[in-house]
Residue frames relative to the residue before (quaternion, step in Angstrom):
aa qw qx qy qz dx dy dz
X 1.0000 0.0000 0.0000 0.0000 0.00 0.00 0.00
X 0.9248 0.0859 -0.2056 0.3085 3.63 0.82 -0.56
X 0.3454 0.4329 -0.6370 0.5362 2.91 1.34 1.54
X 0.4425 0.4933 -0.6547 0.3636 3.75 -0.12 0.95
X 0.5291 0.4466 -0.4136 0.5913 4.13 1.15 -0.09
X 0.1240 -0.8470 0.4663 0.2232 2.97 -1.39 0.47
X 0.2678 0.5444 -0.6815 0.4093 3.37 0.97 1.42
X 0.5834 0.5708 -0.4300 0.3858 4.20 0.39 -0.92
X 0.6536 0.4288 -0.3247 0.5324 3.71 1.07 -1.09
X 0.7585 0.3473 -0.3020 0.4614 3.65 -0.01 -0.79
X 0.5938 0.4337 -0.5435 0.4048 3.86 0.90 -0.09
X 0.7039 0.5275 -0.3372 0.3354 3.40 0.75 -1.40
X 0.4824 0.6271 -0.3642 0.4913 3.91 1.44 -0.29
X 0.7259 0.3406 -0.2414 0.5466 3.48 0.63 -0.88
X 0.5038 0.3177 -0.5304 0.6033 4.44 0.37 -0.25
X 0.8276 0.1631 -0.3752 0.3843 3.93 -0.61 -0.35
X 0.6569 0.2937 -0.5918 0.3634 3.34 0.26 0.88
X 0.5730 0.4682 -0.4737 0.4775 3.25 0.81 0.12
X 0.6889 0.3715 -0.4595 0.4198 3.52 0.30 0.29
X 0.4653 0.5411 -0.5372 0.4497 3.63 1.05 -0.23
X 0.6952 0.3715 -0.3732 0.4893 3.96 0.65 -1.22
X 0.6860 0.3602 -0.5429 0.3239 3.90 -0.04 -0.31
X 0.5233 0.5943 -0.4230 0.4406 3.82 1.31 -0.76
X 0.7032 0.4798 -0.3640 0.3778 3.94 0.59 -0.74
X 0.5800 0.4627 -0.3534 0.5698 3.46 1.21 -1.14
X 0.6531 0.5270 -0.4017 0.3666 3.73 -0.18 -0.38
X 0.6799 0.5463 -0.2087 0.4424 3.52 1.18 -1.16
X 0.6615 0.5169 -0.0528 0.5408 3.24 1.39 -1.35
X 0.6069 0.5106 -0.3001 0.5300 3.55 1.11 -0.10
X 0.6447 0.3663 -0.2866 0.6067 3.37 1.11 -0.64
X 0.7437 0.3503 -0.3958 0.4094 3.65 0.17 -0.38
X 0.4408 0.7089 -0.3428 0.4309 3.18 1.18 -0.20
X 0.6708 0.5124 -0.0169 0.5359 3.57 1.25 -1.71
X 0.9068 0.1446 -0.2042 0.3392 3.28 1.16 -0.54
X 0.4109 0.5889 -0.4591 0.5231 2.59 1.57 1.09
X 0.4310 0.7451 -0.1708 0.4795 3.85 1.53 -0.09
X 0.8257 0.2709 -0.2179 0.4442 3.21 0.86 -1.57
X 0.3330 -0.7898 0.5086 0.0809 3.56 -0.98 0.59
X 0.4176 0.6035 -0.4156 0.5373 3.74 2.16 0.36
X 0.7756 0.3651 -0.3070 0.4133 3.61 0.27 -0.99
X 0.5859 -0.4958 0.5203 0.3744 3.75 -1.31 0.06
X 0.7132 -0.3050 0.5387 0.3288 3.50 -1.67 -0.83
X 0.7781 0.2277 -0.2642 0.5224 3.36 -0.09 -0.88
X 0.5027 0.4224 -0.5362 0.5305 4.08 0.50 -0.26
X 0.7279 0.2566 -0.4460 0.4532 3.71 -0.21 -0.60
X 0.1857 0.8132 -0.4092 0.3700 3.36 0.20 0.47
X 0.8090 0.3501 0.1747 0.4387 1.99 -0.74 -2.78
X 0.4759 0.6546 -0.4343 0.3955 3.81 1.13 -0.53
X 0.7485 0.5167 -0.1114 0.4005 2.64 0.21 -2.70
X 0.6159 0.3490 -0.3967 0.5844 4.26 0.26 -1.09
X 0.7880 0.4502 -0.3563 0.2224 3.76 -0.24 -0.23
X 0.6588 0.4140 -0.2516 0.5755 3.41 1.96 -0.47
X 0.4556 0.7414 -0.2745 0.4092 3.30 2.10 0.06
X 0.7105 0.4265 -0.0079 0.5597 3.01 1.26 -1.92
X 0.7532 -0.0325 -0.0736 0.6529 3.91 0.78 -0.71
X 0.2195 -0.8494 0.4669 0.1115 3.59 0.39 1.51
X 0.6903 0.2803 -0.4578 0.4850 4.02 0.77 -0.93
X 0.7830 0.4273 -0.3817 0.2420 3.75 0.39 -1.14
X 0.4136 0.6506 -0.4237 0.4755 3.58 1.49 -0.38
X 0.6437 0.3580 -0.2680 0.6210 3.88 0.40 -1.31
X 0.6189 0.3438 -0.5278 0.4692 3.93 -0.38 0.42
X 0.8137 0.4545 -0.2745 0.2367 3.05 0.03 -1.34
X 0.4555 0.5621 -0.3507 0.5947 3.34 2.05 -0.54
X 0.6419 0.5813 -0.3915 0.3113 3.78 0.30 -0.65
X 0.7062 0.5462 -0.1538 0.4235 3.09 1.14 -1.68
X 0.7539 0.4041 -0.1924 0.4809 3.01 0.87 -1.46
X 0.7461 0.1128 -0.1177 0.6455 4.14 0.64 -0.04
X 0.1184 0.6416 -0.7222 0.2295 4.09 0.39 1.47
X 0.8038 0.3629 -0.3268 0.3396 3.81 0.23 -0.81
X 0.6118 0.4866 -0.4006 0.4779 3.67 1.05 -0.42
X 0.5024 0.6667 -0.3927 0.3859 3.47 1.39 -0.62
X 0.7318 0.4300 -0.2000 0.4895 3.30 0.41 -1.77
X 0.6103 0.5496 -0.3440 0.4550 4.00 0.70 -0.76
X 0.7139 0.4980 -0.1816 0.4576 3.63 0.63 -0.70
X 0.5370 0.3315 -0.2870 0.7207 3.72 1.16 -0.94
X 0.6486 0.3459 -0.5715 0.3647 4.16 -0.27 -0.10
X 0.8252 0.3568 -0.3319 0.2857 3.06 0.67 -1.04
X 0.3332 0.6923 -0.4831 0.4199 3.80 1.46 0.04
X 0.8066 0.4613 -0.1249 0.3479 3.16 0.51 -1.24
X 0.4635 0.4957 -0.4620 0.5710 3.88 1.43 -0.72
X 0.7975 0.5276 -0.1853 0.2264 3.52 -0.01 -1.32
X 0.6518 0.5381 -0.2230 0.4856 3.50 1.76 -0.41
């Protein structure tokens, strides 16, 4: 019924493209991070990358949660240093 209007169609176009762009920035933030960190090996980044590949929003959480402080410690220091 209210995709027969066509503001409801052209809003509901614009929330799913705006999640497609917050879903990319999210993806990219983690590869971004693990290409950055210089503690973990190769094959963990990997194991990262197939995992935000294969379950892309819950993979990108679980990378958040599990590395939010090394995250935030790394973008300060990126940033003192630029």
């Amino acid at each position: 019924m209210l995709l027969a209007y066509p503001f409801f169609g052209i809003f509901g176009s614009m929330v799913v493209f705006f999640l497609w762009v917050v879903w990319f920035w999210l993806v990219f933030s983690v590869f971004r991070d693990l290409f950055r960190r210089d503690d973990i090996g190769g094959g963990t980044k990997v194991l990262w990358m197939i995992l935000v590949i294969v379950v892309p929003l819950l993979g990108a959480f679980i990378y958040f949660i599990a590395n939010d402080a090394g995250m935030t410690q790394r973008t300060l220091e990126r940033r003192r240093y630029s």
